[in-house]
Each structure stands twice: as C-alpha cells, then as structure tokens.
N, C-alpha and C positions, 0 to 999 in steps of 0.2 A: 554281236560277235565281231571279232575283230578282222580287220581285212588280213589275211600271212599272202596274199601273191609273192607280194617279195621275200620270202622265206623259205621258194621251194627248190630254189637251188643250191640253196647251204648259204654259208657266211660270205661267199663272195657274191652274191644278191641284195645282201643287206642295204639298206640306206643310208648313206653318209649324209649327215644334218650339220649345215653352218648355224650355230646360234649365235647371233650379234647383243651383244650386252648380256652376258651370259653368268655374269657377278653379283645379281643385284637378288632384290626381291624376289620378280617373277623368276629370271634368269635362271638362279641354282635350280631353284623348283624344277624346272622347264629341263634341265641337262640333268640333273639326276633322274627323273621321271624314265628322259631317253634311253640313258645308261643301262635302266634296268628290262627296254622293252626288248623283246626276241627278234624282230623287226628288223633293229636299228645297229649297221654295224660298227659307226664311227661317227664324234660327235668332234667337230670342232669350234670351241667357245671362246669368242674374241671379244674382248674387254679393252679399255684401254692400261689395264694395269695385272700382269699376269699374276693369280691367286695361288697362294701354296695351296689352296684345296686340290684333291685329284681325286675324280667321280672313272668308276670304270670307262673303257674305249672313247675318252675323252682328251685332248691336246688341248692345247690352249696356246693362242694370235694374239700379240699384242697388236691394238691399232684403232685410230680415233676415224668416225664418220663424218667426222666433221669436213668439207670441202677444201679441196686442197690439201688433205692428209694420206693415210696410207693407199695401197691401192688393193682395194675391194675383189676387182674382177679375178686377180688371183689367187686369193684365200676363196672365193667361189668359184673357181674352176673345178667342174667334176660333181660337183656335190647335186644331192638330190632334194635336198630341199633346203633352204633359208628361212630362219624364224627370225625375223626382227622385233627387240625388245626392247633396243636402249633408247633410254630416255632421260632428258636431263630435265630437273622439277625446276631447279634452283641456279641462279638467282631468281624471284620472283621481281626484285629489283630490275632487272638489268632485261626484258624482251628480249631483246637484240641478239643477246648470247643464246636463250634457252630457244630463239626460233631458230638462228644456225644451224643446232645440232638436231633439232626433234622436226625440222621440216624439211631444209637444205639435206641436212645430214638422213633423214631418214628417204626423199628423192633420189638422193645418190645410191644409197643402200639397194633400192628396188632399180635401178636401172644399170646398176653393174648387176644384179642379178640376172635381169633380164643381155645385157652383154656377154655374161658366163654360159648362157645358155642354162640356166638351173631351171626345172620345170615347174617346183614348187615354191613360191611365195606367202609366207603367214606371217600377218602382221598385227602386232598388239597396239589395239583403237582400244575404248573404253566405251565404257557409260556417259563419260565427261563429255564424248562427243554428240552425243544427243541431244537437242534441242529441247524445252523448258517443256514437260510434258504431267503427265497422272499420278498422280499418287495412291489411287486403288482401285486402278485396274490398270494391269502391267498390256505395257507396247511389245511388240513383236519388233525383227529388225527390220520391219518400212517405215519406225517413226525419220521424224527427219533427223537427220546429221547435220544441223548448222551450229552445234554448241551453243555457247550461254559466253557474247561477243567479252563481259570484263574480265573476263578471268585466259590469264597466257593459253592455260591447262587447255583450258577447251577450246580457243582458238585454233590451236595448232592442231589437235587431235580431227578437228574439223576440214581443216585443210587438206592435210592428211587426207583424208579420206574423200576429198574432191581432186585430189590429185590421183589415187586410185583408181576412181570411175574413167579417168583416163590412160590409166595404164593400162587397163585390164582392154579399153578397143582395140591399143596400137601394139599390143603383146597376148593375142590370143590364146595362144600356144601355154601361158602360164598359167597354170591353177593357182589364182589368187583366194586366201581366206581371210578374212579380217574377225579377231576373236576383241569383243566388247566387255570385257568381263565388268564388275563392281568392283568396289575397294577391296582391295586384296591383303590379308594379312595374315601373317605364322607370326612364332615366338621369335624365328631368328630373323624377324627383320625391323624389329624392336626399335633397336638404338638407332637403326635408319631412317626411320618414316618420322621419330621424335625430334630428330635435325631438322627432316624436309618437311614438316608440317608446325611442330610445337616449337620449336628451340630449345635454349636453356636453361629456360626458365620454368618449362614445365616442373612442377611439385609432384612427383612422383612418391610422395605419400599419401599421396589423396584420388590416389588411382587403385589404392586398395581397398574391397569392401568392407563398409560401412564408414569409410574417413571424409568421403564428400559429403557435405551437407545436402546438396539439392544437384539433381540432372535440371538444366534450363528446358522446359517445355516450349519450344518455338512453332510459331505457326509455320509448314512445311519440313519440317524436322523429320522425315520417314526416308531411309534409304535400304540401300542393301549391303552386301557383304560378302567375302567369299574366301576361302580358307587357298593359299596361295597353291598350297599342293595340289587341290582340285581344280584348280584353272589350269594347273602344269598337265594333268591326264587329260585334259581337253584338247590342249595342245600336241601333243603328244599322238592323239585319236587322227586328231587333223592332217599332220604328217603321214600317217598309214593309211588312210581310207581317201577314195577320189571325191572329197567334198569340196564345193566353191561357196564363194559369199560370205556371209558375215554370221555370227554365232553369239548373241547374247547368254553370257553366264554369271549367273547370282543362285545365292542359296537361300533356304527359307531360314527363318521367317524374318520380313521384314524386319531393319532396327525402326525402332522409337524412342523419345523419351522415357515411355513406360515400359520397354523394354532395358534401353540403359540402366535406368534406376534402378529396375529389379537386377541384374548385371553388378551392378556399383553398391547394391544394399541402400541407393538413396532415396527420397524421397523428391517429386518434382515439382517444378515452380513454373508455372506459367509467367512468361513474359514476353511483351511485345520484340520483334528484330532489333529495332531501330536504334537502341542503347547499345546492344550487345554488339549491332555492326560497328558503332560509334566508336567502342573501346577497343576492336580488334582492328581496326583502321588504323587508331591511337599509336597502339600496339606495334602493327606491323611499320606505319612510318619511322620509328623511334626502333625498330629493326628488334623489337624483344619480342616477337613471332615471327614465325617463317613464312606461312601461310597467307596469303593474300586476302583483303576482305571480296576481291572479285571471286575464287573459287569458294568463298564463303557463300556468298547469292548462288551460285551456282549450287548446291548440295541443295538448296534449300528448295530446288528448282528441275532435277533431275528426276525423272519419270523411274517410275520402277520395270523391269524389263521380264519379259517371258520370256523363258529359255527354255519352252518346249521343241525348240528344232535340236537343240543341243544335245539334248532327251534322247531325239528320235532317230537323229543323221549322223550321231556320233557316241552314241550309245552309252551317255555321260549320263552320271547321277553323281553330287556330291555327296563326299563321306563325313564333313562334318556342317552341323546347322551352322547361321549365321550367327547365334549366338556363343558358339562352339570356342568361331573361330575367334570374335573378337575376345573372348574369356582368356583363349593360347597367349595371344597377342598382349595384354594388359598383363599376363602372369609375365612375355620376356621383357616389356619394361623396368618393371620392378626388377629381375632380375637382369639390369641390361645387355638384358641376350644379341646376340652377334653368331656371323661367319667369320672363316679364317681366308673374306676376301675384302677387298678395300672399300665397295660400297658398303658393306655391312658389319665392319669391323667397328666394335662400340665405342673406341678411342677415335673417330676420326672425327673433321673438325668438320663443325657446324658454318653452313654456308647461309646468307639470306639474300 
C-alpha cells in the first residue's frame, strides 16, 4: 500500500518534487509518473533546454549542473524531495566533458540539495555501477560498487556512489536512495539511445523480424532490461514512502542471445568476443558508433540483479517483461519515435 501521510491535509500537504534532467529517457517517465500520483502536489522539471511538452502540476527550470552554472540552491529551496537524473552518455570521446557533468555536476546537485535544506535525495546509479559479477544467480544490492574501470559509464556511476557513502555521514538528516535500475527502454526514447549507443549507421531494417540473419551468441552475453515507465513507479514509490539505500530494478526474464533471436526471428551464431570487440573498437575510433568498446566489456560483465527489496520496500512489480519492453523499443526505432523535448526529439544531432 501506498504511504498518503502526506495527503491528509489536502493539497497543501502535497509534495513538491525537484526533478533534475527531467527531458530525457528516464526523466519524462519519472515527471509524468509524478504528475499523476495523489501524493504529489507540484513537480518542478529542470532541464537545460525548456520542452513544449506540459505534464499536469508541472513547471519547468531551465539550468545546466554543470559547475559554475545556474544556481541550484534556489530552484531547491522548499522542495521536498530531489530526484537526480541527468546524465550526459556522450561524448564517449571526450571523458573530461561527460565527468564534469555526471560527477562534478552530479556532487554539486546533492550538495546544494543538502544547502536547500530538502530532506529527500533520490539518485539514478545503475547496474553499470556494479562490479563484474554472476550471470545466474542474481546479486542483491551489497554486491560491490567498483564498476568495470574501461568504460567512462561505469566509472563515474561508481564514483558517484563513493561519493554518496559520504554524503549520507556528514548529512544525516537526508533520506538518501540510490535506484540501480538495468537498461531501460520505451518506444519514445527510440531515436535517443540510437544516437547514444548505435549512430547513423544503424540499418534500421534489420531490426525488423526476420531481416537479421543471425543474433551474435557471445560468451557473457545475458543481461537485463526494464521498461522505462516501470523504473519511473519506483521512483515515484521512493518519493512517498520513508525508504533509504539503494534499489536494484530489472524485469524478468533475463535477455540472451536466444532470447534476442527469438525477439528478432533470427537465428544464432556462436562467436568468440575478440573479432566482434576488434570491429566495434574499429568502429568507434573512426567515430561510425557511439558506443564505446569499454561499455562493450562491461555488458558482457555486469551481474544480473535481485530486486526483491524493491518487491518488498516499495511495493513495486513491473507491468511489462523484459522482453515486453525491448519489442516497444525496436517497434519506436523503426518508427523513429521521439518526444516533443530536445533529448528525445528524433531530429537531433547525433553526438560521439
């Protein structure tokens, strides 16, 4: 059941929710989610590029995290909880830039929180940050948090979260959660993730079934999955209910290759890593993918995760399987689905 404390005094009880990066992927998910809970009386979604989208009891902040930019502590003044989401993938080229904003920029985020005085902090860590673990039999969240060191992705997401073990001593007072989800995808985040992961070279005919010849069978090749709206009701949970810690969320069942294939109508081919890394190394130096071959090793290397506290502490169950969600998702490439906000807008330019 869900916590209503805050609902027994009428609408001016509600909770006012800062969401940072509130454009993207998880973002829309995360603020429409809000929008519709009883809970939640006012949502303010700060981006750095304001969206003609408008989600009910919603406003929208323009303003970058990046250091030395806007100033944070007063768009978080008042508010009752802070969700941080933004996150920059790309350049995979360029470190320098994508640690600015997703480590600098995410420290500053939680420490003008902690200056605003907001009592709640919930911050999107992944799976990425998990340390090279099981492939069948899933970890709880006390595996380790050291990430998989080549890839930017999981470096930072790791830091990240050594940097919160020390927030959370010298700011008690804060109900910290850190939600771990797996790769998360819907239809409308299509045209975005085919920037930040494939380029423009992806052949988006051969993402229709039966057009691929073969799914590659790679040794380690098992992950997870999770439909972006059922990360956003977790989040969502987390806001309303007095939960601390960290929240692994994925859906069943596992992906595979034999799960893809059947997904893709393909049929699989076993092959060793070592060619496959060769050419996506090839690939990404000559900048015709996005995707790095370090978060390449990393996928291949990422532990599958039990999300039974998520189950229990937050009374979450996903609405669609993992194979649900990735089917939504290959259906909005083909149609290159998009929102009517800048990250996910299908016209926007492709970064590496």
């Amino acid at each position: 059941m869900i916590d209503r404390t805050h609902e027994k005094a009428g609408s001016a009880a509600r909770l006012r929710v800062v969401v940072v990066g509130a454009t993207g992927n998880v973002g829309t998910s995360v603020v429409q989610t809000l929008s519709g809970h009883p809970g939640i009386g006012a949502i303010l979604g700060i981006a750095r590029r304001i969206p003609e989208w408008q989600p009910d009891r919603t406003t929208w902040a323009a303003a970058d995290i990046d250091p030395g930019r806007a100033d944070l502590v007063h768009h978080f003044t008042g508010a009752d909880a802070v969700v941080h989401l933004a996150w920059k993938f790309q350049p995979t080229h360029d470190p320098v830039t994508t640690w600015r904003t997703n480590v600098l920029g995410g420290i500053r985020v939680f420490e003008s929180a902690a200056e605003a005085g907001v009592p709640v902090l919930i911050h999107a860590s992944s799976v990425a940050a998990y340390s090279p673990g099981p492939k069948e039999s899933p970890v709880d969240e006390s595996w380790p948090t050291h990430g998989w060191p080549q890839a930017a992705y999981c470096r930072e997401k790791a830091y990240v979260e050594r940097y919160l073990d020390a927030f959370e001593q010298t700011h008690p007072a804060v109900r910290v959660v850190r939600m771990r989800p797996a790769f998360l995808f819907k239809r409308e985040s299509a045209s975005q993730q085919r920037r930040i992961f494939a380029g423009p070279l992806l052949p988006l005919h051969l993402i229709r079934p039966g057009t691929l010849p073969a799914v590659p069978d790679l040794p380690g090749l098992k992950f997870q999955a999770l439909h972006t709206d059922d990360a956003a009701a977790a989040y969502c949970e987390a806001v309303v209910r007095p939960v601390r810690g960290a929240f692994n969320l994925a859906a069943d069942p596992p992906l595979d290759a034999a799960r893809l294939a059947g997904i893709l109508e393909a049929r699989q081919l076993r092959i060793p890593v070592s060619p496959v890394r060769a050419a996506l190394s090839a690939a990404w130096r000559l900048r015709l993918v996005s995707a790095s071959p370090g978060l390449f090793d990393a996928l291949l290397r990422l532990p599958l995760m039990d999300s039974s506290r998520a189950r229990a502490e937050l009374d979450w169950e996903p609405r669609y399987t993992a194979v649900e969600a990735i089917q939504e998702f290959l259906e909005g490439l083909r149609a290159r689905a998009g929102m009517d906000t800048a990250p996910l807008a299908p016209g926007a330019r492709i970064v590496g």
